[in-house]
GUSE-977910 format. One line per 10 residues: number of its first residue (from 1); for each residue y, x, z of C-alpha. Coordinates in steps of 0.1 Angstrom, whole numbers. Example, Ala and Ser with C-alpha at 12.3 -4.5 7.8 and 13.67 -1.06 7.14 Angstrom:
BEGIN
1) -45:123:78; -11:137:71
This chain:
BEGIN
1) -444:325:-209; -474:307:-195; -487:279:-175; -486:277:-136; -511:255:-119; -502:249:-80; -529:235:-59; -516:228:-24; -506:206:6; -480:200:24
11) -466:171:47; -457:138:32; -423:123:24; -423:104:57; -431:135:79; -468:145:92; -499:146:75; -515:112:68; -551:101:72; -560:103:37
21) -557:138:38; -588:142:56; -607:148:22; -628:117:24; -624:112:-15; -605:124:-44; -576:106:-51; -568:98:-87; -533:82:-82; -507:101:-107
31) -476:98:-85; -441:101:-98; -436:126:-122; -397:117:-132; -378:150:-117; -408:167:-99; -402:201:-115; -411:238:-102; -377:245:-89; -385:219:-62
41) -418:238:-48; -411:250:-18; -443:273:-6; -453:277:29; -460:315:43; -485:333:23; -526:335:29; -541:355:5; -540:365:-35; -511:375:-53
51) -479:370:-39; -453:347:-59; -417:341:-61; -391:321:-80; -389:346:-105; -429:349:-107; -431:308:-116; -400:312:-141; -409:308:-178; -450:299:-164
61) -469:273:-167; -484:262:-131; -513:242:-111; -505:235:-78; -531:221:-61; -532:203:-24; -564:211:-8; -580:212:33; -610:232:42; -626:204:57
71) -622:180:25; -656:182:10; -638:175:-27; -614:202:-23; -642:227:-12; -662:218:-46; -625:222:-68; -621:256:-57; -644:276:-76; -635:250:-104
81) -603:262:-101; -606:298:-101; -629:298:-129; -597:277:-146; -577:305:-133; -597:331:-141; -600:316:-184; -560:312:-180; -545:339:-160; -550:365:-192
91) -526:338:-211; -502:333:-183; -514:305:-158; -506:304:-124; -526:289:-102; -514:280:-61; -535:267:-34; -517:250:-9; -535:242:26; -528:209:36
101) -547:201:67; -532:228:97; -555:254:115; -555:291:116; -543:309:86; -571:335:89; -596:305:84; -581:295:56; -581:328:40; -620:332:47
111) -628:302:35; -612:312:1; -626:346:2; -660:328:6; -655:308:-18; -644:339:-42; -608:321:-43; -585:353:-61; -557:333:-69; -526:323:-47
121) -532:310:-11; -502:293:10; -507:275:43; -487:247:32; -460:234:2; -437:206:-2; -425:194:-40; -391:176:-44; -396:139:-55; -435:144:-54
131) -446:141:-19; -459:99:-27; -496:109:-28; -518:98:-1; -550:121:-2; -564:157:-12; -569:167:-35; -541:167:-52; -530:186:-81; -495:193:-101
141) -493:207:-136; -459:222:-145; -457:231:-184; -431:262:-190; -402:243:-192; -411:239:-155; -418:201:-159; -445:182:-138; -469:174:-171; -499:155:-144
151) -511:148:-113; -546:138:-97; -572:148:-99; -582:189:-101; -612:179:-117; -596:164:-145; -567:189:-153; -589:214:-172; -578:202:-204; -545:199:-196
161) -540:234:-186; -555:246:-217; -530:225:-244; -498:237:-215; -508:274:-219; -513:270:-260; -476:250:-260; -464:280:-237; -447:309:-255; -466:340:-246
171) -463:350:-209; -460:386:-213; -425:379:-230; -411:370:-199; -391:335:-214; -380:352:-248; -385:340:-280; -388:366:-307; -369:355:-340; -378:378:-368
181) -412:387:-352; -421:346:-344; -456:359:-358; -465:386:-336; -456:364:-306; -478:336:-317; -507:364:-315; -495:379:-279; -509:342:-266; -540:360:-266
191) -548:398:-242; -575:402:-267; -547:408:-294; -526:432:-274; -539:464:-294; -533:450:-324; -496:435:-320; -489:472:-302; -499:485:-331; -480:467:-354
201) -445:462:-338; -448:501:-333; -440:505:-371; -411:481:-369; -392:500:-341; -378:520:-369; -374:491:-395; -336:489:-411; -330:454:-399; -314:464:-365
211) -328:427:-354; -362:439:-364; -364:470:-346; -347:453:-316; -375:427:-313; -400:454:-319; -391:481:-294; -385:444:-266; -422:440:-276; -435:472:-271
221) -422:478:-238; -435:448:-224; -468:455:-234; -466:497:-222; -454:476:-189; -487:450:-188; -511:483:-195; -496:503:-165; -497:475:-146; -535:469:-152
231) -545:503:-150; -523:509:-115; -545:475:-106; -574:491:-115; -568:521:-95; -561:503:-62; -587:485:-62; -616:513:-72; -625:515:-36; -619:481:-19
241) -632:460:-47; -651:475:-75; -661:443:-95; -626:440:-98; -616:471:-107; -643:474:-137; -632:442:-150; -597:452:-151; -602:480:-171; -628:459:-196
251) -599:440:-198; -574:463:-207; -599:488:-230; -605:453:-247; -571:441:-254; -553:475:-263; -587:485:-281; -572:518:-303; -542:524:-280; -539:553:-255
261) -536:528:-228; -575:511:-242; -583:545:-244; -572:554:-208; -590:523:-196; -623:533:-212; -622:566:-199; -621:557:-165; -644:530:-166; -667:556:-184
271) -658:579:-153; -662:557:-128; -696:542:-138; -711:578:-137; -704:573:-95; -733:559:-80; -715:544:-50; -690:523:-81; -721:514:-94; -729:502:-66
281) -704:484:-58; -698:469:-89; -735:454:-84; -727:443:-49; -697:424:-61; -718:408:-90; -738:398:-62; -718:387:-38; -706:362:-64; -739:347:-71
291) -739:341:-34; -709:323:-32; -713:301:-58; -749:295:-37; -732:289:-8; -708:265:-23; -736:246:-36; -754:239:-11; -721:229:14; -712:204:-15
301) -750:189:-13; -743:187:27; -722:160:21; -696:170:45; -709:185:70; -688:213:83; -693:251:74; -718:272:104; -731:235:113; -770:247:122
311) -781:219:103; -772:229:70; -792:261:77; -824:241:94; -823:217:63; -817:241:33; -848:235:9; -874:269:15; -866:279:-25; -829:279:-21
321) -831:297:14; -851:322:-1; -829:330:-33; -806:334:-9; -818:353:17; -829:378:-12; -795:377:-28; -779:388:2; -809:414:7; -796:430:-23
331) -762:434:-14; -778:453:18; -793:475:-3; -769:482:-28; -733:484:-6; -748:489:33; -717:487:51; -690:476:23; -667:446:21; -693:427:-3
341) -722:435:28; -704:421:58; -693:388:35; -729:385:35; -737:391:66; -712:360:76; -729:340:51; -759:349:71; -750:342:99; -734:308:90
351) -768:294:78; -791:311:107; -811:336:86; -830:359:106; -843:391:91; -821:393:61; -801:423:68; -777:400:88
């Protein structure tokens, strides 16, 4: 089991959006927590990332967060957030955006593309019994038991999410708790450890306590289960999103090191990286990312002024500009025509650079 952090927004008890959520501070206000549990999320239709379900929050720890593309605070917790997501997901986290503040779905979804947002999206949420904030951003942890755990501020739950995921049982066992094998499950907390626990409950499938061997085979087919599933990841996303896809399989060659599915992983990645245009995009991505984190910067220095405005462009300090305008040079160069390129040619375009490959 893990931990699920929903960041979101949604309409107030009363009905409507209120003033404060017009971004023009964080709000540190806890709210109720008596009662506000996951089974009282109620997600709005879905933007972009990873689909989820009742089933998908079940037995997870989550971060819900409440957030508006024009709330200068909530534009500066997103990368925070995806970099919490990012540390987490491996251990179970789950972390939800919820747009709080109207406007077309597909600008939402670019501004969390540009911000290199990967996890969950919505375009709005509601949570029973915890509606009595008044600004964004707002966040709710939910521990695995699917209790609200805090509230406030996303720039303060870091810590937070880190002790609910250790509490959490491990994700990948889906809300059980192993008995005789209490040990092996403490050590599935961490992907890193995959291999190993593989490994090791594969010699107890055949042990003479039928409890034992139970455990043991429940163990090893959720973890043949997690390594198809990353490598069947990995696969669809060779093409469309090669960063990704080579990070996948680091992933899984690292955590079922001396297993055929790390060995599988490695193979391909060894396969893949002998393709120049995976290369290529691999470095494009890795680009592409440096850019956005750029671009975030500098909208967060702007002080609120809204994303395309000219004049962030006109203002942007010549040493900045020009890290940037090479950055995005590279990714010219390295993926003409690829998803990573026309990202940056938006990014171009937003801050008026001429000559730049935009």
């Amino acid at each position: 089991m893990g931990a699920i952090l929903v960041v979101g927004g949604g309409l107030l008890a009363g009905g409507g959006l209120g003033s404060g959520f017009g971004g023009a501070g964080i709000v540190r206000a806890e709210g109720n927590l008596d009662g506000v549990t996951t089974a009282g999320i109620q997600l709005g239709p879905h933007v972009s990332g990873p689909q989820v379900t009742a089933e998908t929050l079940a037995n997870r720890v989550v971060l819900l967060e409440f957030w508006g593309i024009n709330c200068p605070p909530c534009i500066a917790s997103m990368p925070k957030l995806e970099a919490l997501s990012r540390q987490l997901g491996p251990s179970g986290l789950v972390v939800i955006g919820a747009h709080a503040q109207g406007g077309p779905p597909e600008k939402v979804a670019e501004t969390a593309r540009e911000l290199g947002v990967t996890f969950t999206i919505v375009e709005r949420a509601t949570v029973t019994g915890g509606m009595d904030f008044a600004g964004i951003p707002h966040c709710m942890l939910f521990d695995h038991t699917g209790k609200c755990v805090f509230r406030g501020s996303p720039f303060e739950v870091h810590d937070r999410a880190v002790a609910a995921v250790q509490a959490a049982p491990a994700a990948i066992l889906a809300g059980r708790d192993l008995v005789k094998l209490a040990d092996l499950a403490k050590l599935l907390r961490d992907e890193a450890a995959f291999g190993v626990v593989w490994k090791k409950a594969t010699g107890l499938t055949k042990a003479a306590d039928e409890a034992i061997a139970e455990e043991a085979r429940y163990v090893v087919e959720r973890l043949e289960e997690r390594a198809e599933q990353m490598l069947d990841e990995a696969r669809g996303a060779k093409d469309s999103d090669p960063l990704a896809a080579s990070q996948l399989l680091q992933r899984c060659q690292l955590g079922f090191r001396g297993t055929a599915p790390g060995n599988e992983a490695a193979e391909l990645l060894r396969t893949w990286r002998g393709e120049k245009a995976f290369r290529d995009g691999v470095r494009a991505g890795e680009q592409l990312e440096r850019l956005r984190q750029m671009r975030a910067f500098v909208l967060q220095a702007a002080g609120g002024a809204e994303a395309g405005s000219p004049e962030i462009g006109a203002a942007l300090p010549p040493p900045m500009r020009r890290k940037m305008e090479a950055v995005i040079e590279a990714i010219q160069r390295s993926a003409p025509g690829s998803g990573p390129a026309a990202e940056a040619n938006r990014i171009a375009a937003e801050f008026g650079f001429n000559g730049s490959g935009s």
